[in-house]
Backbone bond lengths (Angstrom), bond angles and torsions (degrees), N, CA, C in turn:
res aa  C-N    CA-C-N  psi(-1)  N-CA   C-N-CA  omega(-1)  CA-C   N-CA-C  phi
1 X - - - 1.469 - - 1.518 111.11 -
2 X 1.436 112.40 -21.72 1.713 109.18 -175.41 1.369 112.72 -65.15
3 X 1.203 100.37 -40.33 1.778 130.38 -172.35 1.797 96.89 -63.96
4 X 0.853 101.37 -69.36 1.515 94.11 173.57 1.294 139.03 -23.55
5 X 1.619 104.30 -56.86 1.950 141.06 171.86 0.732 83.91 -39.73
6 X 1.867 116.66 -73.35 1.138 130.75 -126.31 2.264 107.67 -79.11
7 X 1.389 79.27 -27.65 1.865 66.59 176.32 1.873 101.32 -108.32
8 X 1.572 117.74 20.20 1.508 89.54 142.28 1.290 110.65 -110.43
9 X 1.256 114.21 34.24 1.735 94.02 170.49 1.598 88.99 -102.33
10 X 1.482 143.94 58.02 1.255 128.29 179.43 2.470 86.61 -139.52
11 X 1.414 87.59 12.06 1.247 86.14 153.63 1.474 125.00 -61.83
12 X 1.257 124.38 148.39 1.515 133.81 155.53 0.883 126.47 -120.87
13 X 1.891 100.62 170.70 1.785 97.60 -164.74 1.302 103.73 -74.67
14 X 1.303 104.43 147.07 1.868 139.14 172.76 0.930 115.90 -85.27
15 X 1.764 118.91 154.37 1.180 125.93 -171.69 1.936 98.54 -126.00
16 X 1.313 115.06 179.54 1.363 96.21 -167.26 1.869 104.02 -94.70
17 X 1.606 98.45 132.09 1.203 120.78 -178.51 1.371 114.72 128.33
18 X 1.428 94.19 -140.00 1.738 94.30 -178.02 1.853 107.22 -94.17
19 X 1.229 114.55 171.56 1.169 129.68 -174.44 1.309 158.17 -137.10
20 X 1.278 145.06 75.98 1.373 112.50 -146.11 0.812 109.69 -96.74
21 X 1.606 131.82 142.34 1.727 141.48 -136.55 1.734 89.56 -84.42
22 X 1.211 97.97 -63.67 1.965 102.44 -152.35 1.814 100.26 -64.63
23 X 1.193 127.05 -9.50 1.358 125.98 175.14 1.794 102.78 -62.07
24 X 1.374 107.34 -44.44 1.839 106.74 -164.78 1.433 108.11 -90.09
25 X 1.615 134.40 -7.11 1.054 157.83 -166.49 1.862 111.08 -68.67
26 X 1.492 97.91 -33.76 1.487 123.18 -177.51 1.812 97.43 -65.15
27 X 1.352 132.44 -28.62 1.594 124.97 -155.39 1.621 94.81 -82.69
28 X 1.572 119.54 0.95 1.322 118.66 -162.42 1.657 88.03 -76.42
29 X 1.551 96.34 142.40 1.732 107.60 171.88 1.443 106.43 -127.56
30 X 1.435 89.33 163.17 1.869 89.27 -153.29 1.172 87.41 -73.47
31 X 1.908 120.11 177.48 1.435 121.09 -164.16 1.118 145.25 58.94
32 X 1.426 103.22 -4.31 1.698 115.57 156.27 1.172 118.45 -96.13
33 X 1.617 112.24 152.79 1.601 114.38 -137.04 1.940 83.87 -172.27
34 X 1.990 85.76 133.84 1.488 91.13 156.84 1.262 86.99 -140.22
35 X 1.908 97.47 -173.64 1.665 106.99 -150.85 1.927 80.00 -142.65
36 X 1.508 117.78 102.12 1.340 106.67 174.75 1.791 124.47 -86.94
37 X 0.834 118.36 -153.15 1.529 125.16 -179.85 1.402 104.25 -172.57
38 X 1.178 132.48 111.30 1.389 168.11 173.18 1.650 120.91 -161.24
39 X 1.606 92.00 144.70 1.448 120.31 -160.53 1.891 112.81 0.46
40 X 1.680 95.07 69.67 1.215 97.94 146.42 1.727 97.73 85.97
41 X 1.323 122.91 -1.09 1.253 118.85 -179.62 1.623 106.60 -136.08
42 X 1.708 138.65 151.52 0.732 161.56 153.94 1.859 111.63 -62.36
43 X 1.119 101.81 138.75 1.330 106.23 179.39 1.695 111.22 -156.39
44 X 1.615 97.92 104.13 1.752 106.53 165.27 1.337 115.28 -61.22
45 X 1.260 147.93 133.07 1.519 138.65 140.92 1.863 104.37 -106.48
46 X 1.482 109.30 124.61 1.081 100.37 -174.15 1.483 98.62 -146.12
47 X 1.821 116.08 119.38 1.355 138.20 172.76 1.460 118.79 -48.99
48 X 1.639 98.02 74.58 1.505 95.93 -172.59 1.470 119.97 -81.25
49 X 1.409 136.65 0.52 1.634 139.23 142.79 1.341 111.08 -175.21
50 X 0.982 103.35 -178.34 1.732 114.95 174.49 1.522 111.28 -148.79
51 X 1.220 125.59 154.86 1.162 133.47 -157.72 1.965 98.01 -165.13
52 X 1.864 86.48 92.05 1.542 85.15 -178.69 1.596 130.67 83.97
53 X 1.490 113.16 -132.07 1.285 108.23 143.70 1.577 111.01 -100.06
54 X 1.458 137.25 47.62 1.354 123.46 172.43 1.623 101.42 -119.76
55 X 1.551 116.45 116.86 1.578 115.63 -176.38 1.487 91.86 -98.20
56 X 1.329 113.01 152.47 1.632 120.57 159.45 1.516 112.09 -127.05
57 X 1.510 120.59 141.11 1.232 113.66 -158.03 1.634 88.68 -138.22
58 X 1.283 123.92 112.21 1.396 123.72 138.89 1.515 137.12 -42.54
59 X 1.557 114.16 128.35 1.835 117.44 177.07 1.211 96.62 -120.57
60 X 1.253 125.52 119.01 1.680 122.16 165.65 1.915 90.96 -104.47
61 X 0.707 129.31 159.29 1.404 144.99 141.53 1.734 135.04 -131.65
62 X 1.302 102.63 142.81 1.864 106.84 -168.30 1.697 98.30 -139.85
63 X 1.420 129.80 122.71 1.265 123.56 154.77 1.516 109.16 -48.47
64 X 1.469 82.71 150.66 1.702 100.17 -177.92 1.288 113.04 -77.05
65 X 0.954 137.69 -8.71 2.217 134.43 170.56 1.676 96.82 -87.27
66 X 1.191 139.41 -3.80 1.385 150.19 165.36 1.612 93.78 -66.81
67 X 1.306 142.59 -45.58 1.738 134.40 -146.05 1.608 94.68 -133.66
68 X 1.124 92.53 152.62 1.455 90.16 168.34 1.965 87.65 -149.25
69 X 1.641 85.40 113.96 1.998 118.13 -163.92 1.760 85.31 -40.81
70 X 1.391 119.39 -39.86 1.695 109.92 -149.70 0.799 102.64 -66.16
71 X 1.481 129.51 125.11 1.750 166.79 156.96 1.930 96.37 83.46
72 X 1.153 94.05 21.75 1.523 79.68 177.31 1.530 136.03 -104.86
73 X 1.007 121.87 131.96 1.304 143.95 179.08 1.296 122.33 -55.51
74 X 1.353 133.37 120.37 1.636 142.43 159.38 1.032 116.84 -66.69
75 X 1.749 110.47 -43.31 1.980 101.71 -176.03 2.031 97.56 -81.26
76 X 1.077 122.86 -15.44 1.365 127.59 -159.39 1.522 90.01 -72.98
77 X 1.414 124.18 -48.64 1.232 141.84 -160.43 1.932 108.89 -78.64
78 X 1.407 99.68 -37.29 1.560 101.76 178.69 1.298 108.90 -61.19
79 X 1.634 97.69 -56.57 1.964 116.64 175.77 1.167 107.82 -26.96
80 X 1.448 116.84 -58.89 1.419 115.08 -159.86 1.720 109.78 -97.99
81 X 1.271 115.71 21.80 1.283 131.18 141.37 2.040 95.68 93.47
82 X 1.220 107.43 45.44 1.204 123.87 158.21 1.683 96.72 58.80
83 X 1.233 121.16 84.29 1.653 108.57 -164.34 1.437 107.93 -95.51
84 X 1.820 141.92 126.41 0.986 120.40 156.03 2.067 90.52 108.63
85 X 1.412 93.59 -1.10 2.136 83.53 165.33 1.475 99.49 -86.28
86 X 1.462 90.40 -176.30 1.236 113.84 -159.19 1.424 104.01 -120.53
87 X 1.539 128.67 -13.16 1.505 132.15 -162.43 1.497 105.25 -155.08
88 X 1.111 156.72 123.22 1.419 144.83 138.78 1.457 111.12 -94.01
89 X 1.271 133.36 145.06 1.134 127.31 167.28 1.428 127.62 -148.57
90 X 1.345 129.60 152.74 1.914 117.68 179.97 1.475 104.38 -109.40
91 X 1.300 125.11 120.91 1.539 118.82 145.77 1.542 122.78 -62.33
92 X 0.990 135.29 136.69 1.586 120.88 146.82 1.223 99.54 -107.05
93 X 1.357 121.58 152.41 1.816 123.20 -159.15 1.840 81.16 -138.11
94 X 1.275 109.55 149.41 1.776 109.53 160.67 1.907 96.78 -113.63
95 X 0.771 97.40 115.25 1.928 114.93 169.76 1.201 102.77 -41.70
96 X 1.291 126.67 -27.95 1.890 133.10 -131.79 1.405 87.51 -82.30
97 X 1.953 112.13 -62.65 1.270 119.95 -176.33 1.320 109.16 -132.41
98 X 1.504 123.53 20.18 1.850 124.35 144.89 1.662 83.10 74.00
99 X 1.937 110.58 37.76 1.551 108.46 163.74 1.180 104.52 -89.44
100 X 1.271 118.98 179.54 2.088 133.85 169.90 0.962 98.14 -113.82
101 X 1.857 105.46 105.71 1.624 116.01 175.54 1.033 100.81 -61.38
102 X 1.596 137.02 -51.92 1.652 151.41 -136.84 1.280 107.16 -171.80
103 X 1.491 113.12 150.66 1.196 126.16 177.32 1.832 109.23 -134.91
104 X 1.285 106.93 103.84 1.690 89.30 178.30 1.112 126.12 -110.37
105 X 1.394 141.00 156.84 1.450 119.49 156.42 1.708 107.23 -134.67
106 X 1.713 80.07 128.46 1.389 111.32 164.39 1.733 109.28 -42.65
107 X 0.955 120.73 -19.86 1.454 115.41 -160.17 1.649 113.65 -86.46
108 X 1.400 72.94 -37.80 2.047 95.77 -174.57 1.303 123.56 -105.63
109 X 2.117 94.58 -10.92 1.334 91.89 160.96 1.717 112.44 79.60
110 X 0.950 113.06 19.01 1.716 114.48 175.10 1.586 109.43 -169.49
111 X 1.148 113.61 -178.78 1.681 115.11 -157.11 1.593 85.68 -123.85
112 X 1.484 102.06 140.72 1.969 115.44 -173.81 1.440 104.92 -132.47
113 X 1.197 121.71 176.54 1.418 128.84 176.42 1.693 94.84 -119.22
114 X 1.452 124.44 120.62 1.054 145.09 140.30 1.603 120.52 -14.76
115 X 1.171 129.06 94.31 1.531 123.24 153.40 1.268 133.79 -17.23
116 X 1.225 114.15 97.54 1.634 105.17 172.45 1.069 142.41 -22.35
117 X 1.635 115.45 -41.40 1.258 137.48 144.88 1.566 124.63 -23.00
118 X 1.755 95.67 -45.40 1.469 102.04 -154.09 1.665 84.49 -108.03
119 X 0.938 128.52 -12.20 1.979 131.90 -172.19 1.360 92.56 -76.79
120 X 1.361 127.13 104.00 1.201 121.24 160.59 1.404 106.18 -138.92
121 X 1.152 117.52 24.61 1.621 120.31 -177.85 1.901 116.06 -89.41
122 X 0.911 99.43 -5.35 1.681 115.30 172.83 1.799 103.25 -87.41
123 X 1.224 99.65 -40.79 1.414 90.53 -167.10 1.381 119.45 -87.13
124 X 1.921 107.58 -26.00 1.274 126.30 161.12 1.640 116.73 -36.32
125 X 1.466 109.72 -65.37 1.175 128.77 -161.98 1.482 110.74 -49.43
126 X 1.701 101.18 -46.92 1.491 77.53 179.35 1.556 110.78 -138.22
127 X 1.593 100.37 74.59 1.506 127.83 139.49 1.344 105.13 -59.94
128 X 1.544 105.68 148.95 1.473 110.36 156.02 1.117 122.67 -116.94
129 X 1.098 146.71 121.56 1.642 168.49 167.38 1.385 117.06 -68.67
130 X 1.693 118.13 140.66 1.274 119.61 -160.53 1.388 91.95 -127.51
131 X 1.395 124.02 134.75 1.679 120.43 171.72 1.610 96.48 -60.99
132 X 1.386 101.44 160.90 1.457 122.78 177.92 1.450 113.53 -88.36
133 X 1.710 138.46 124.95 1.433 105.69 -168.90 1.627 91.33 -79.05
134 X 1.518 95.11 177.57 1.819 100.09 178.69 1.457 105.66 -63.34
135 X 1.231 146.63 -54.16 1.543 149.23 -178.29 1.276 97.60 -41.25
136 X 1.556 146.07 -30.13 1.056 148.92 -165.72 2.008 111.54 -100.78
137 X 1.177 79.78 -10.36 1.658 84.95 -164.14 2.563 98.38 -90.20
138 X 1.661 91.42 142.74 1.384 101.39 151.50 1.358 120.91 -10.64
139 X 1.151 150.23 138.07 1.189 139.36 140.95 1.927 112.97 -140.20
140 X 1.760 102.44 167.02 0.979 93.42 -170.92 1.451 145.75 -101.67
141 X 1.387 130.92 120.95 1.585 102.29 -149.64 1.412 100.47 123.71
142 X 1.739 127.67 168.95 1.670 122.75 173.09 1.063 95.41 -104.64
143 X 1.447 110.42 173.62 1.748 125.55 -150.43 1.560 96.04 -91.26
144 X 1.324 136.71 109.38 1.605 125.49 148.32 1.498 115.44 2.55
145 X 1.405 125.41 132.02 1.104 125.09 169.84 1.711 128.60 -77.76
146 X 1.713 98.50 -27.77 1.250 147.74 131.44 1.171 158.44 -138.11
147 X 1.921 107.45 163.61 1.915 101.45 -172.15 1.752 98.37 97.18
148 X 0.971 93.47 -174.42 1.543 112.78 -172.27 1.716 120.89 -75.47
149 X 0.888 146.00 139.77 1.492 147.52 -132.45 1.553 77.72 -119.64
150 X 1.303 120.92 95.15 1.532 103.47 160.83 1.308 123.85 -111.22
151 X 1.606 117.12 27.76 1.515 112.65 -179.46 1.517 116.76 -85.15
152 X 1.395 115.02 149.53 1.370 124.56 -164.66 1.956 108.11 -77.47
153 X 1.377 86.05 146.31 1.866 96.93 178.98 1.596 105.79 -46.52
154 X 1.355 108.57 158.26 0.922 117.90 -174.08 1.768 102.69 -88.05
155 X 1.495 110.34 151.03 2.042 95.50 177.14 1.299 105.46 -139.16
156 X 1.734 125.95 129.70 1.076 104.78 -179.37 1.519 119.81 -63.88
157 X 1.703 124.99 -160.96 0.756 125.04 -166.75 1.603 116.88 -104.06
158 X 1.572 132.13 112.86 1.641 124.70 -158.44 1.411 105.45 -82.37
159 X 1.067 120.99 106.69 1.655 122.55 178.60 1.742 108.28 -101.34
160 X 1.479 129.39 105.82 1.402 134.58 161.29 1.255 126.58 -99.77
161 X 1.234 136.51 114.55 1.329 121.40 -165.06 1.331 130.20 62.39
162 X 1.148 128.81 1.69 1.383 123.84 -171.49 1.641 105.25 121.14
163 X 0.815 84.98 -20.77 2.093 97.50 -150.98 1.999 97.17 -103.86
164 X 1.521 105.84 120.69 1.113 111.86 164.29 1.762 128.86 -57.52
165 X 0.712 128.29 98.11 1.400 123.93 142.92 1.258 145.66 -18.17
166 X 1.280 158.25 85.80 1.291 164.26 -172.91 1.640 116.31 -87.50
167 X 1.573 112.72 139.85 1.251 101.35 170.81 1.953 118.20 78.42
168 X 1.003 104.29 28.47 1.958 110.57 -151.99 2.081 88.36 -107.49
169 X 0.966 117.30 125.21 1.531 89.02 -174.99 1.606 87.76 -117.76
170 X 1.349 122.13 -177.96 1.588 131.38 -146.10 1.615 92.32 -164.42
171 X 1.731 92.44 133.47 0.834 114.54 175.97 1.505 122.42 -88.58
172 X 1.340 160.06 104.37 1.072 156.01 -154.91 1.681 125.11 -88.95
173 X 1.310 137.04 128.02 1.834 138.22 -164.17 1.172 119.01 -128.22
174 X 0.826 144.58 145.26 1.968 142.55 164.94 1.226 114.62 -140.82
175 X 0.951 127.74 128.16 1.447 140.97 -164.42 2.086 104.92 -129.19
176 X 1.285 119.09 163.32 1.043 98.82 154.58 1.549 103.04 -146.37
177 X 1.798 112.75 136.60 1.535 116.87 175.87 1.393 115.03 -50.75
178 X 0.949 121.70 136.92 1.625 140.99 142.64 1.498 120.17 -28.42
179 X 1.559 106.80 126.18 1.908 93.89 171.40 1.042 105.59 -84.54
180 X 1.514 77.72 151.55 1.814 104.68 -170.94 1.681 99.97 -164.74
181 X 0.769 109.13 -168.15 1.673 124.95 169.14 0.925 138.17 -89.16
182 X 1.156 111.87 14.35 1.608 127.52 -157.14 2.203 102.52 -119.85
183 X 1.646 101.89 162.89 1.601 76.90 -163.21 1.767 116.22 -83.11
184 X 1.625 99.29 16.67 1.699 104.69 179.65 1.149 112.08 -101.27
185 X 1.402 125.41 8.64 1.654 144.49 -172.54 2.070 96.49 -56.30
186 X 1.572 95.30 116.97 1.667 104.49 -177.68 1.495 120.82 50.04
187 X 1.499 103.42 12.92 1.597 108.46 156.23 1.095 136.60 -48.13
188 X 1.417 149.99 119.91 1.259 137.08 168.01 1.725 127.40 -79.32
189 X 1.605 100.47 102.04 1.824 103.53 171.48 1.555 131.58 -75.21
190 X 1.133 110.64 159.30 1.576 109.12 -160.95 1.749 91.04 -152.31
191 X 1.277 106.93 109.48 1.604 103.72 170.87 1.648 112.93 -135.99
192 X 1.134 105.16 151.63 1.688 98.68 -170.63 2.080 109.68 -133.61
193 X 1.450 98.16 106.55 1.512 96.53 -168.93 1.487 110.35 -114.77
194 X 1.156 124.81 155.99 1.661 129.24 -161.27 1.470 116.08 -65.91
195 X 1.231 107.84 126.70 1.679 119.82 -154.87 1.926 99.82 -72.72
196 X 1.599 112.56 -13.06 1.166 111.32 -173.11 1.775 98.15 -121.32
197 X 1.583 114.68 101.33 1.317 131.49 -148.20 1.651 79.54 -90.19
198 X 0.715 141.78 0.21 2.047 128.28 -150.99 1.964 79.35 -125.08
199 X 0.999 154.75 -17.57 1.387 115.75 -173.45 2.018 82.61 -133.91
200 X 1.442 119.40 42.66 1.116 111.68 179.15 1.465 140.71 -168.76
201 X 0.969 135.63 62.77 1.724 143.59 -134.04 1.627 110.07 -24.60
202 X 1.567 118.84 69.26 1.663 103.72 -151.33 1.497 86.03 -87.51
203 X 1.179 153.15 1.48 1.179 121.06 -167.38 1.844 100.12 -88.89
204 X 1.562 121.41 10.20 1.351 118.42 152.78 1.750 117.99 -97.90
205 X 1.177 90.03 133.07 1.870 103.10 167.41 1.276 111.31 -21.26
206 X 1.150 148.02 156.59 1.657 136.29 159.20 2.253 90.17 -118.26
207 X 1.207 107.65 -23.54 1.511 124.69 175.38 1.630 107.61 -141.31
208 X 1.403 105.77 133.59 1.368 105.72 157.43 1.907 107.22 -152.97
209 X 1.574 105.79 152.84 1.456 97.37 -159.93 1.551 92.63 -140.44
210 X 1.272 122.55 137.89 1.463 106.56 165.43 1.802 105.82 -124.67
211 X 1.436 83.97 144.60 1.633 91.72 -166.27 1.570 115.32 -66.31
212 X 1.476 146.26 174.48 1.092 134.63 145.14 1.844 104.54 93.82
213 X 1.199 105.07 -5.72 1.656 105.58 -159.00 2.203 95.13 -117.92
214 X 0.490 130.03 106.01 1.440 138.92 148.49 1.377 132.28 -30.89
215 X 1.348 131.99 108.18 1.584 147.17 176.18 1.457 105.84 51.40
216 X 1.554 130.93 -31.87 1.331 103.77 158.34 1.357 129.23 -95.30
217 X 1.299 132.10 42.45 1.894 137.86 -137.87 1.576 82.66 -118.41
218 X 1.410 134.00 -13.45 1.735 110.13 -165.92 1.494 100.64 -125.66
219 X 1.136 129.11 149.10 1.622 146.07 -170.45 1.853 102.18 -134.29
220 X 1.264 114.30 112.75 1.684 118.94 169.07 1.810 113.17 -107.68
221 X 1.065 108.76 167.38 1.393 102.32 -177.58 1.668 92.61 -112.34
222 X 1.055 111.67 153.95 1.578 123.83 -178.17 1.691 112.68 -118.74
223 X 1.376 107.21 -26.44 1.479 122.41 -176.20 1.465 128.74 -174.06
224 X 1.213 117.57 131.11 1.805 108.46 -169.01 1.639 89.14 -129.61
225 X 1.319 116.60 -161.01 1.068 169.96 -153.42 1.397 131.05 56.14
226 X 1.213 112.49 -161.03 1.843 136.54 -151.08 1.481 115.84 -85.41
227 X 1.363 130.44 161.13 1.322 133.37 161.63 1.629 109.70 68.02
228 X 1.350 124.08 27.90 1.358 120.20 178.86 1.367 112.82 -94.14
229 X 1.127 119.89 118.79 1.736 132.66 170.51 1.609 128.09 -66.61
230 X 1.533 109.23 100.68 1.231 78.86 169.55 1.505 142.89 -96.23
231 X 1.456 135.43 -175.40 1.344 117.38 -149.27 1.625 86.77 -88.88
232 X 1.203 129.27 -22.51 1.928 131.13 -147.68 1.503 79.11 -79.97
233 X 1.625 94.50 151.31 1.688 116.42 166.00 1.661 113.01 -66.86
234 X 1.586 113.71 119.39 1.689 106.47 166.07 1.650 122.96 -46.13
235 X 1.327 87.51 -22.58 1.832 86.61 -174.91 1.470 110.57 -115.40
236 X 1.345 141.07 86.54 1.452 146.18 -177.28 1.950 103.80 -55.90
């Protein structure tokens, strides 16, 4: 199920209509980085280069009773070579057809082929996603019993640096998976990424939820931004 999260948060921001995911995937610049929170574990993804159409994307992961957030630092923690995770890993992605050149992990120290099971980043990519109209969208507060519904959309929460954000508005998507065999088969997705793509890594989720699925179905962002280095060599 991590594997899953983890390659739809490589959604990007949408434009209105249909879409194909791995086309907008390319605006990713190296050093951008979010920090998720799902079932109980922390998860870095951080755009460690691109070369062409070849993106490579770092996964570190650390359970959450490992950190304690107060005064603490993400780039402090990369620097010092992510101490106390449980997973590091490299994607290489090809843009061309949103295949998995390579899969490595830092952890184990050698390069593997991905489970079929767990390969779902081809098929991710190019879903197409429909904006949500606003009447359709979250909002905050219970619904009037009557009269006109005037409570405001719901927004996730913009975390940069540590530092909350105010005022950030979000764009809202729903898509639904394909049957198949897999446990997102005719699932309904719901992801919501920052409507202002230029001061904000929107082509990641800031929320994503899938319907029908139980205690692991929701993904939050805890921390993003730009220009983060990582310590692993680009060239293994």
């Amino acid at each position: 199920m991590r594997h899953i999260l983890f390659l739809m948060l490589l959604l990007p921001v949408l434009c209105w209509g249909n879409m194909a995911l791995r086309d907008n995937l390319s605006k990713a610049n190296p050093g951008d980085f979010i920090v998720t929170a799902q079932n109980k574990t922390y998860t870095m993804l951080l755009v460690q280069g691109r070369d062409g159409n070849v993106l490579k994307l770092e996964e570190i992961t650390i359970p959450m009773t490992r950190l304690n957030l107060k005064g603490f630092s993400w780039r402090d923690w990369i620097a010092n070579d992510a101490p106390q995770n449980t997973s590091w890993v490299r994607y290489t992605i090809d843009l061309h057809d949103a295949s998995m050149k390579e899969f490595y992990s830092f952890t184990k120290r050698g390069y593997y082929k991905m489970n079929e099971a767990d390969n779902f980043l081809s098929k991710l990519l190019n879903l197409e996603m429909q904006e949500i109209p606003h009447n359709q969208r979250k909002k905050i507060g219970s619904c009037p019993p009557f009269g006109t519904d005037r409570r405001k959309l719901w927004q996730p929460q913009m975390v940069v640096d540590g530092t909350y954000v105010t005022g950030v508005h979000f764009l809202a998507y729903r898509t639904k998976w394909p049957k198949d065999n897999s446990e997102l088969s005719e699932r309904v997705i719901e992801v919501y990424v920052p409507e202002d793509h230029s001061r904000y890594p929107s082509y990641f989720p800031y929320w994503l939820q899938v319907h029908g699925i139980i205690g692991k179905a929701k993904i939050r962002i805890v921390d993003s931004g730009f220009n983060l280095k990582s310590p692993k060599p680009a060239v293994l």
